[in-house]
N, C-alpha and C positions, 0 to 999 in steps of 0.2 A: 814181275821183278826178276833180275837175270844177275847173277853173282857171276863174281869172276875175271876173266881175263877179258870177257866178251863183252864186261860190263866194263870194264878198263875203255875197251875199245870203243864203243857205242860212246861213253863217256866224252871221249877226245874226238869222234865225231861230230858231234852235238856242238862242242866250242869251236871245230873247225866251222862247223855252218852257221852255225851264229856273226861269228867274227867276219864271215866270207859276206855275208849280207850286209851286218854291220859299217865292212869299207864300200861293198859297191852303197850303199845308200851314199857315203860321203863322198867317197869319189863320183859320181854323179851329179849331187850337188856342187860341189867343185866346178864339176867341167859345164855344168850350166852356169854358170857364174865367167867361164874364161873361152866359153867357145867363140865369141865374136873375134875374139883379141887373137885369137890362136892362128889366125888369116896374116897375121904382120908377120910371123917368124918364116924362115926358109923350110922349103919341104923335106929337109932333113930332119932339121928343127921340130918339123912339126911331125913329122913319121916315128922319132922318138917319142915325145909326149905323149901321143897316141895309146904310143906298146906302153908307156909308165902307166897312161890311164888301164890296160888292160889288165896289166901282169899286177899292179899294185894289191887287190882284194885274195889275189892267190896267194901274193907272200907273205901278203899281214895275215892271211888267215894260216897259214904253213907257219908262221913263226911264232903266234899265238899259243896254237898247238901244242908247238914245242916247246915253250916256257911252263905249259901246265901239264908235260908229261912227266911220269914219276921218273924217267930217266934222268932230266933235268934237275930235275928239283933235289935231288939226293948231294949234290955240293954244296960249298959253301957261297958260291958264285948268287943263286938263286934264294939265299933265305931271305931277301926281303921281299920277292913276290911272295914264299910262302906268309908272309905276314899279313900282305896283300889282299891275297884272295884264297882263304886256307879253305882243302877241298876236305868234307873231312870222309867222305863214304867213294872213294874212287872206282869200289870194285861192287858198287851196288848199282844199279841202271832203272830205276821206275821208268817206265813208260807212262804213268800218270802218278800223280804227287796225291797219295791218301790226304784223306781232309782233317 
């Protein structure tokens, strides 16, 4: 168990790699679903879509992130994620969840 700022950190790690797998599993799914059709647009067209497919999992997981970092969350802007998904031990980090 790791207290602290470390455990702050490790914390918002954890939901960034959750989140980051989370969109590539959908964005993947997706793009199996649109890859045939993806041949009709112009290679502009299509060099965009590409980078949306690629960059998409980086920023949902970067924005994620940052909705559940206590920086965020300290407005008013944000009290209805904290409603959401209320964290309630932010600066505690188990590495394995006691039983």
């Amino acid at each position: 168990m790791i207290y602290g700022q470390w455990a702050l950190a490790l914390n918002l790690l954890t939901i960034a790699v959750l989140a980051f797998v989370v969109a590539n599993v959908f964005v993947s799914i997706a793009f199996w679903f649109v890859k045939n059709s993806i041949q009709n647009y112009t290679v502009s067209t299509r060099k965009s879509l590409l980078w949306l497919c690629v960059l998409s999992p980086w920023i949902i997981a970067l924005t994620v992130t940052l909705f559940f970092s206590p920086f965020f969350q300290s407005g008013e802007v944000f009290v209805w994620l904290t409603e959401l998904a209320h964290w309630h031990h932010p600066d505690i980090f188990y590495f394995l969840r006691p039983a």
